[in-house]
Every structure is written in structure tokens, then in C-alpha cells.
ZADO-1210 file (C-alpha; in nm, 4 decimals, padded with zeros to 6 digits):
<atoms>
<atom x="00.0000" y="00.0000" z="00.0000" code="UNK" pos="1"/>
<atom x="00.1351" y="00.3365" z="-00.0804" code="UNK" pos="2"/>
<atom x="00.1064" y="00.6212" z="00.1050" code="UNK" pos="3"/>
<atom x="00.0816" y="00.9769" z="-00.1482" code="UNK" pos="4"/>
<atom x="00.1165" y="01.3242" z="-00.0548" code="UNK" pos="5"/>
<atom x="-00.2331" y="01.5255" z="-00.0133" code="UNK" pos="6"/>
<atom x="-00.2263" y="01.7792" z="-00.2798" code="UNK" pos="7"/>
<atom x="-00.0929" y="02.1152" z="-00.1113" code="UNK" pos="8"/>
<atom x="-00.2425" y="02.4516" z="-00.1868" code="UNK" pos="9"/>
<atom x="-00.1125" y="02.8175" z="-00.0642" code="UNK" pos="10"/>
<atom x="-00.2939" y="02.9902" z="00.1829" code="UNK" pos="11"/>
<atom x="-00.5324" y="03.3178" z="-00.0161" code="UNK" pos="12"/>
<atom x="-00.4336" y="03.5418" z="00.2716" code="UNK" pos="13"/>
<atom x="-00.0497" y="03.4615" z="00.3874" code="UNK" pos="14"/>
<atom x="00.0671" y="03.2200" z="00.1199" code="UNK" pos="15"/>
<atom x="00.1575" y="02.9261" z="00.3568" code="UNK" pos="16"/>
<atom x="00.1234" y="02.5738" z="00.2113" code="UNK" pos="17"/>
<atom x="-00.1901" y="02.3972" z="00.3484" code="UNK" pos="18"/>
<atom x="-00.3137" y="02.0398" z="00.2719" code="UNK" pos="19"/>
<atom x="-00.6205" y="02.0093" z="00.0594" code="UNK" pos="20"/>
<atom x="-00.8057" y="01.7360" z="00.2469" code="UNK" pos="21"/>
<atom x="-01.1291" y="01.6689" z="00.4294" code="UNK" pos="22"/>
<atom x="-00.9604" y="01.7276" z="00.7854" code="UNK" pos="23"/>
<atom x="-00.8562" y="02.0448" z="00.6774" code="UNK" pos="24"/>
<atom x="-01.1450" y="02.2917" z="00.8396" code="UNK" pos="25"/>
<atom x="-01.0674" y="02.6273" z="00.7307" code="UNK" pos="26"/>
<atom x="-00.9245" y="02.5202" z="00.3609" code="UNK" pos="27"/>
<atom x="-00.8253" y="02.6835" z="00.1544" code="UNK" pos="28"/>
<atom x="-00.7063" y="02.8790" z="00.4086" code="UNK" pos="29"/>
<atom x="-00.4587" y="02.7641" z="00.6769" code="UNK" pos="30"/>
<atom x="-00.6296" y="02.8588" z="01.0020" code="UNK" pos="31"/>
<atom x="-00.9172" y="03.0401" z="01.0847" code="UNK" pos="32"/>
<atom x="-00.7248" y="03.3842" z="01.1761" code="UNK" pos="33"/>
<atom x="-00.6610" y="03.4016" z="00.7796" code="UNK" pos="34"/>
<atom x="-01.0308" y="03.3361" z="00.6894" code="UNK" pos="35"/>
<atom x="-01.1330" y="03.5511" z="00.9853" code="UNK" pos="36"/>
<atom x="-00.8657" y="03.8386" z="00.7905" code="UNK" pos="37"/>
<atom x="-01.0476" y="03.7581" z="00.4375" code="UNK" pos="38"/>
<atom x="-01.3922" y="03.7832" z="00.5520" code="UNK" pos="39"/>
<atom x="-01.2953" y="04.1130" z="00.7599" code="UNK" pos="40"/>
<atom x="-01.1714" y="04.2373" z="00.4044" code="UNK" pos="41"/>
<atom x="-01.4876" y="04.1858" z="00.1940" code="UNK" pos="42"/>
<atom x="-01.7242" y="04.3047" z="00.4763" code="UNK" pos="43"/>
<atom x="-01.5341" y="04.6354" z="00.4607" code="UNK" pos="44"/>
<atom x="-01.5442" y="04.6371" z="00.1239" code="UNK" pos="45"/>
<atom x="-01.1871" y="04.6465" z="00.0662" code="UNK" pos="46"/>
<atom x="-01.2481" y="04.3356" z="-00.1455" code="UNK" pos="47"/>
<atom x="-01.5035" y="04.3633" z="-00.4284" code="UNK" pos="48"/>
<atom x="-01.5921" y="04.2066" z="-00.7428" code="UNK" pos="49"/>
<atom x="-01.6259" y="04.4644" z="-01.0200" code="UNK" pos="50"/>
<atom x="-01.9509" y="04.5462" z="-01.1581" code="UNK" pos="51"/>
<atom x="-02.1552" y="04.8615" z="-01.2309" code="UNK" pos="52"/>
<atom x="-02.3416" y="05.0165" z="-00.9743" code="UNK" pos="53"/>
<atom x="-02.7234" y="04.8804" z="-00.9045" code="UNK" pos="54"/>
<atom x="-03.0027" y="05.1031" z="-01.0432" code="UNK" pos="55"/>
<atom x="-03.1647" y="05.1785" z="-00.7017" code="UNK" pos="56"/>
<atom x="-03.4968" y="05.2285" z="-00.8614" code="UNK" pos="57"/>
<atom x="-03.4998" y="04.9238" z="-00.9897" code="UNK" pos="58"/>
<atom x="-03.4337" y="04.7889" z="-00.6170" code="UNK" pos="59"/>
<atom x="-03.7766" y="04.6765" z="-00.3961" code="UNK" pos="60"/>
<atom x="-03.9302" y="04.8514" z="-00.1704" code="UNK" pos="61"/>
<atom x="-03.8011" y="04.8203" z="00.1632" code="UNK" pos="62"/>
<atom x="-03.9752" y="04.5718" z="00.4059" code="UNK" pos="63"/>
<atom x="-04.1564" y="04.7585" z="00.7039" code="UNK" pos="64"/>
<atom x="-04.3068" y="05.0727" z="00.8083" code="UNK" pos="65"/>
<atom x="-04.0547" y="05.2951" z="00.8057" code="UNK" pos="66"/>
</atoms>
């Protein structure tokens, strides 16, 4: 029986090395302080996908009575 290598992938936020397997929780980042970082990025907007701005007339009303 051979044993083979999982297949490694770097880390999005610090570039470290991290197994791709099942065990691996946070993957495809290496811990959870670097998907904690990424998601701290994209809720402040520093990440974004590019797109043109929504239409806000075309958005729906907003729910309640306000």
C-alpha cells in the first residue's frame, strides 16, 4: 500500500502551504485567523468584485413601516 502526498495549496491570505483534504477545516485557508482576515476584508469592502453600480430604482421597496 502506498502512502501519497495530499495535494498542497497556498494559503489566499499569507501564502503558507496547506493540505487540501477533508480534515482540513478552514481550507483553503490555513487557520481560521486568515479566513477571519479575508472575511474582515470583503465586509469592509476592501475586497469587491467589479460590476456597475445597481439602479436603485430598480431595487424593492423596503420591508416595514418605516
Amino acid at each position: 500500500m502506498s502512502s501519497t502526498k495530499p495535494r498542497e495549496v497556498p494559503c489566499p491570505n499569507c501564502g503558507t502551504l496547506t493540505p487540501w483534504t477533508s480534515e482540513q477545516k478552514w481550507r483553503p485557508f490555513c487557520s481560521e485567523r486568515c479566513k477571519l482576515i479575508d472575511l474582515g476584508l470583503w465586509a469592509t469592502e476592501q475586497f469587491r468584485v467589479p460590476g456597475e453600480a445597481a439602479d436603485e430604482s430598480q431595487l424593492p421597496p423596503p420591508d416595514g413601516d418605516s
